[in-house]
RODO-2510 file (C-alpha; in nm, 4 decimals, decimal comma):
residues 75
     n   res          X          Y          Z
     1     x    -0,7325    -1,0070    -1,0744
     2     x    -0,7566    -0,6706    -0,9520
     3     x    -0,3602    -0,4403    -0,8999
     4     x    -0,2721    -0,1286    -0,8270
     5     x     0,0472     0,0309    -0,7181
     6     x    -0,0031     0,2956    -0,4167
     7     x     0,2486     0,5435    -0,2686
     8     x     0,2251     0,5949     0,1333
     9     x     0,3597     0,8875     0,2975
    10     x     0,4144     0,8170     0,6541
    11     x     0,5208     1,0069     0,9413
    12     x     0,9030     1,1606     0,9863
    13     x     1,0869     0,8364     1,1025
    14     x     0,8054     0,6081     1,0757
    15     x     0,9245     0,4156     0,7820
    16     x     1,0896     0,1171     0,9270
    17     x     0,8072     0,0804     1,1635
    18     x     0,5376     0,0644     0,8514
    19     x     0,7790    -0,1414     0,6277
    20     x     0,7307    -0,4253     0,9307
    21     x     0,3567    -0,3818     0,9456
    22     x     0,3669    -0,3705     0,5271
    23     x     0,5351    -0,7063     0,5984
    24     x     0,3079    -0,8990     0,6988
    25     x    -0,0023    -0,7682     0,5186
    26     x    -0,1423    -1,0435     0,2596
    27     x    -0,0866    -0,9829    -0,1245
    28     x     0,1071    -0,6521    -0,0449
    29     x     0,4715    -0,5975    -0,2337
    30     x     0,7282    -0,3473    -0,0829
    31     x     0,8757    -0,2314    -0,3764
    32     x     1,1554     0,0807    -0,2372
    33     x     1,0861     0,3669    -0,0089
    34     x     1,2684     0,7157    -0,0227
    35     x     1,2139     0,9613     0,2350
    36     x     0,9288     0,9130     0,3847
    37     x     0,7148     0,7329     0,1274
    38     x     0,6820     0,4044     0,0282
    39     x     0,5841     0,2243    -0,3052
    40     x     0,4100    -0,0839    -0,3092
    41     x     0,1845    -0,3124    -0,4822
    42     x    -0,1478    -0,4586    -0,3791
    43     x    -0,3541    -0,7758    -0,5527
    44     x    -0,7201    -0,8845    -0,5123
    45     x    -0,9239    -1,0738    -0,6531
    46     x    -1,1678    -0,7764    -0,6886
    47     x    -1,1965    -0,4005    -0,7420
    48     x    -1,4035    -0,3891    -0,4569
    49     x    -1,1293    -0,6273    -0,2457
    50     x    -0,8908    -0,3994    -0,4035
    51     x    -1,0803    -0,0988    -0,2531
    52     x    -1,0544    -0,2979     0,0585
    53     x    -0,6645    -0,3332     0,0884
    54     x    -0,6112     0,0107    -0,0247
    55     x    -0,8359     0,1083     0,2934
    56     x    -0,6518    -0,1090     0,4890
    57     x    -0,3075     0,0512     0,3824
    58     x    -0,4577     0,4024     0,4879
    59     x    -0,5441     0,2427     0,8531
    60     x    -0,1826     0,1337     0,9306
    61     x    -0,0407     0,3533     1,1939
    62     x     0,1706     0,6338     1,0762
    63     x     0,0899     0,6331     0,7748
    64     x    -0,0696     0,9724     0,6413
    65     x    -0,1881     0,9434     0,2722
    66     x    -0,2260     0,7130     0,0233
    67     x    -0,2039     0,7401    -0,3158
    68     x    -0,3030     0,5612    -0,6399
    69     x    -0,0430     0,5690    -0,9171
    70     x    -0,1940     0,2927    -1,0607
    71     x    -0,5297     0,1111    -1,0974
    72     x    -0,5893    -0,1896    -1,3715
    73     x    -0,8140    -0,5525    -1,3388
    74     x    -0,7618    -0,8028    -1,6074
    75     x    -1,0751    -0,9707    -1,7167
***
């Protein structure tokens, strides 16, 4: 199992709108938002599927960075 815990920055206003979409993304956790970033968590059964949902975080709409606090895989 693959985790890593990601900030998003979004757009002025646009975190209620990205906490919904956050919502109902698979093996994403919402863990508080300040501002306008948001911490969560993402699982995966892979580094490379890991890779895959941070992408996926980065293509939600009004959001405008990503960033890795966090990377780990237990083997």
């Amino acid at each position: 199992m693959a985790i890593a815990s990601v900030v998003l920055a979004t757009e002025v206003g646009a975190v209620d709108a990205v906490l919904a979409k956050l919502s109902q993304m698979p093996d994403t956790e919402v863990h508080g938002s300040k501002d306008n970033q948001i911490v969560t968590v993402i699982e995966a059964g892979s580094l490379a599927a890991l890779t895959e949902g941070i992408q996926r975080l980065a293509s939600v709409e009004q959001v405008i960075g990503v960033y890795p606090v966090y990377a780990g895989q237990d083997e």
